[in-house]
C-alpha positions in Angstrom: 114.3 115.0 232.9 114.1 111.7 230.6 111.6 109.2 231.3 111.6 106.1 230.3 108.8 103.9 230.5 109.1 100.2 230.2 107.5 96.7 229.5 107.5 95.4 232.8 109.9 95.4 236.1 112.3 93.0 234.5 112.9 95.0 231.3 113.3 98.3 234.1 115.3 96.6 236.1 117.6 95.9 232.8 117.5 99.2 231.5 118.5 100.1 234.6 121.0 98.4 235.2 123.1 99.3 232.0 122.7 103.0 232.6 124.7 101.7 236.3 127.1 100.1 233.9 127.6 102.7 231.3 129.2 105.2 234.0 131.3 102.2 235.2 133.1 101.7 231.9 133.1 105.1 231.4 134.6 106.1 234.5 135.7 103.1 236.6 136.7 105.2 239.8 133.4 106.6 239.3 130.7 107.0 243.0 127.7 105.8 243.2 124.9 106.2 245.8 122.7 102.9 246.4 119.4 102.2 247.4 117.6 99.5 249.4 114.2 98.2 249.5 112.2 96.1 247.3 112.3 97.8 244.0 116.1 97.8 243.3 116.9 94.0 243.8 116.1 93.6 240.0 118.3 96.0 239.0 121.3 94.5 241.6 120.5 91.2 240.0 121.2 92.6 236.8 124.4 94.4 237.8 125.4 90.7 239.5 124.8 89.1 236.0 127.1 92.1 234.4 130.0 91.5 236.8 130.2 87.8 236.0 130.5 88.6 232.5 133.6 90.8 233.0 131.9 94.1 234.5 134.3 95.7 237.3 133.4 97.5 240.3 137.0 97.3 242.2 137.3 100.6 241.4 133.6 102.2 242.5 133.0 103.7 245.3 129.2 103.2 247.0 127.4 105.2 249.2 124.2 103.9 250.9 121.1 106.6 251.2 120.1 105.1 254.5 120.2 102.8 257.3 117.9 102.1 260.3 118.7 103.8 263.6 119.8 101.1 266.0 120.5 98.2 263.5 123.6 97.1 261.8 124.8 94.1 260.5 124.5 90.7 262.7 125.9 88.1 260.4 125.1 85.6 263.5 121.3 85.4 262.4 120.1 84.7 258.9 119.5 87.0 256.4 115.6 86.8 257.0 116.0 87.7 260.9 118.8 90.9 260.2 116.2 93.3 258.6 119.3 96.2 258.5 119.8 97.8 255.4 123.9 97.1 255.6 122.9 93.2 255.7 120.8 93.7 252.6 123.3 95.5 250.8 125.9 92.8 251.1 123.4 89.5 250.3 121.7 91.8 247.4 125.0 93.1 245.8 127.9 93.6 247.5 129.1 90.2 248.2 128.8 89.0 244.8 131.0 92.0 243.0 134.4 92.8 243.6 134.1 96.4 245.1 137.1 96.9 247.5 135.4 96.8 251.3 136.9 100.0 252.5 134.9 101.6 249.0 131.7 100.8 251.3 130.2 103.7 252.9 126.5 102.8 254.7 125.0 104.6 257.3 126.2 103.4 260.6 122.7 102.7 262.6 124.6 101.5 265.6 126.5 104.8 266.5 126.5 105.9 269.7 127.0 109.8 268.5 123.9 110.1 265.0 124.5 114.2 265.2 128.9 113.4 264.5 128.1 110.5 262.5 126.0 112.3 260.0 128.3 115.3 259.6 131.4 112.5 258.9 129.0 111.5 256.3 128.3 114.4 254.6 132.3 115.0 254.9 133.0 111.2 253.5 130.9 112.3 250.1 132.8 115.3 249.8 136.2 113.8 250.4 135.6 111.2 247.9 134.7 113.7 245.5 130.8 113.9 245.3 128.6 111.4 244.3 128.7 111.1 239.9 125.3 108.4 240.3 122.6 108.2 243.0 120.4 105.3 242.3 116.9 106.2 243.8 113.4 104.5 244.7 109.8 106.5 245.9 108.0 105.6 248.8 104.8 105.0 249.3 104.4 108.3 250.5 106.1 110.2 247.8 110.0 110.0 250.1 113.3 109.8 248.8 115.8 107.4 251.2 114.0 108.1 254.5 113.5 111.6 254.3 109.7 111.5 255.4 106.9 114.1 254.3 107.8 117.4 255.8 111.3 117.2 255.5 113.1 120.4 254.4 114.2 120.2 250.6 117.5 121.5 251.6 118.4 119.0 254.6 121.8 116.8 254.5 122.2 113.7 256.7 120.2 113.4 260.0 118.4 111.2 262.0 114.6 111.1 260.7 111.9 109.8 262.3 109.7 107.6 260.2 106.3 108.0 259.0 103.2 106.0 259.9 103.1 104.9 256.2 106.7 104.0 256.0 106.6 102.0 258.8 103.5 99.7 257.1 105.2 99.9 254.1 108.0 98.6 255.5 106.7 96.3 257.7 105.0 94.4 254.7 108.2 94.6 252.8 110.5 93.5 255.1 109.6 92.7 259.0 106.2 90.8 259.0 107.5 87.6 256.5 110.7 87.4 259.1 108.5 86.8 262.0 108.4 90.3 263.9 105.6 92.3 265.4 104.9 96.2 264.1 106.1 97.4 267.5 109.8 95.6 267.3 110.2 97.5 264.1 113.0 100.9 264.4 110.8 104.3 264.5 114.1 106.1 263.1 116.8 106.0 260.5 119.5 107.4 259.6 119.1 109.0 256.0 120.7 111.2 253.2 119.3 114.4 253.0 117.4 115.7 250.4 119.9 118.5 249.6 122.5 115.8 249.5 120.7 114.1 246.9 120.6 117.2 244.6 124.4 117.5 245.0 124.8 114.6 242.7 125.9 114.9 239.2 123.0 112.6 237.8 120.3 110.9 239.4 118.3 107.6 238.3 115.4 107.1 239.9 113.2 103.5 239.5 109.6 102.5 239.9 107.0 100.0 239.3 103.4 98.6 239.6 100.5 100.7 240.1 100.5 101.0 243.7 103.8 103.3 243.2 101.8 105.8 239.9 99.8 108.2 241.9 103.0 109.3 243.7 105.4 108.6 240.9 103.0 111.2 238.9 103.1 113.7 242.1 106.5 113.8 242.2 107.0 114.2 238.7 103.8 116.1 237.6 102.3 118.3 240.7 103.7 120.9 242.9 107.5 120.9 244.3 106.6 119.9 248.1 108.1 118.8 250.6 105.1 117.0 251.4 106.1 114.7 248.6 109.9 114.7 248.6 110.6 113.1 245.8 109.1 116.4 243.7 112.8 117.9 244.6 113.5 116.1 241.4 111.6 119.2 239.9 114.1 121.1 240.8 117.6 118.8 240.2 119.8 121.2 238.1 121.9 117.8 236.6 120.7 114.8 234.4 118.0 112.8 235.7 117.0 109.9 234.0 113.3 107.9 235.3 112.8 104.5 234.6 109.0 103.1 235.1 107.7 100.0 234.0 103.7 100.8 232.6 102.0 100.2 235.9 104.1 102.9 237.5 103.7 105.1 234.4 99.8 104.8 234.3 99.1 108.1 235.8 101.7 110.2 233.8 99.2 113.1 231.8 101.1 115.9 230.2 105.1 114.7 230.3 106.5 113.2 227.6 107.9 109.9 227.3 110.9 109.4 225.5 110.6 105.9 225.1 108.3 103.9 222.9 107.4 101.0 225.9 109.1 97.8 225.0 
């Protein structure tokens, strides 16, 4: 595991950004797995900049960790009243590079048939010849995607129900600013599995501030639980690189950085 602690959430968000952009000019055909949420629009912003100075993505293929179960993408309401993760995905990245439309794979949250939907998935990452990147946040909780405390380390795609604390979480994040109550909020989602993340070839996983170091040193530092879900990076058999600005690093005892901060 390399871990890489920097300045701040810009100079994380840059860093990782360029290890996105070193598998694209090393690979342009290359697939990546995206994230949503609040922690990698600095790091989409980044990858924006790097297409408009010549970076190409028509030839990546993206697949999205998650999506909420029931919600999909209702381009007739603003971007602050569509709280799916298929709407953030476009306004946050997808609209501004040139990745092909049918390279887009996101969970469908509107399907009428989750259980047929998920195994598709599963089959659509296989078909397209596994997933070379997964890009990757934590939770508040200690979660990767949705996949909620409890959830088996070996699960692929399912329907999950979410947790008390990612529903606050997400509520601040994304619901309460646009004018919704707790209650309107989806109690499911449609998520990656954690033994779909470990499939990968290499994972990159982001965090910042100091309300994210107690679990970013769990996962990292204490027991392999599925209590914590993001500890399965414990047992990732591929390159994983972690980038943390110094608030998300604070906690960190006995691994070793192998970055100076800067």
């Amino acid at each position: 595991m390399n871990i890489i602690v920097k300045q701040d959430y810009i100079q994380m968000s840059k860093c990782a950004a360029e290890h996105i952009a070193e598998l694209i000019k090393k690979k342009p055909n290359c697939v990546i797995g995206f994230a949503t949420g609040g922690t990698p629009i600095g790091t989409y912003r980044e990858l924006i900049r790097m297409h408009k100075e010549g970076l190409d993505f028509s030839g990546v293929t993206a697949f999205n960790l998650d999506e909420y179960y029931g919600l999909g993408i209702d381009l007739t309401k603003p971007y602050s009243q569509d709280q799916s993760y298929t709407r953030f995905m476009y306004e946050e990245l997808f609209k501004h590079i040139n990745i092909k439309k049918e390279n887009i794979h996101i969970p469908d949250g509107t399907t009428k048939n989750p259980e047929q939907f998920c195994k598709e998935y599963e089959e659509a990452i296989k078909e397209a010849g596994g997933i070379d990147l997964q890009l990757l946040g934590i939770g508040g909780d200690g979660h990767w995607a949705f996949n909620e405390p409890g959830s088996p380390l070996d699960s692929r795609t399912r329907i999950e129900k979410l947790s008390e604390q990612t529903l606050e979480d997400n509520y601040e994040a994304f619901y309460k600013g646009a004018g919704f109550t707790r209650e309107q909020m989806p109690k499911y989602a449609i998520t990656m599995g954690i033994g779909t993340i470990l499939d990968v070839r290499s994972i990159l996983m982001i965090a910042n501030g100091y309300k994210k170091a107690r679990v970013v040193a769990e996962a990292l530092e204490g027991p392999i639980t599925n209590q914590i879900t993001a500890s399965a990076i414990q047992m990732y058999k591929g390159e994983a690189t972690v980038i943390l600005d110094e608030e998300a690093a604070s906690m960190l005892g006995r691994l070793k950085r192998s970055d100076s901060v800067s």
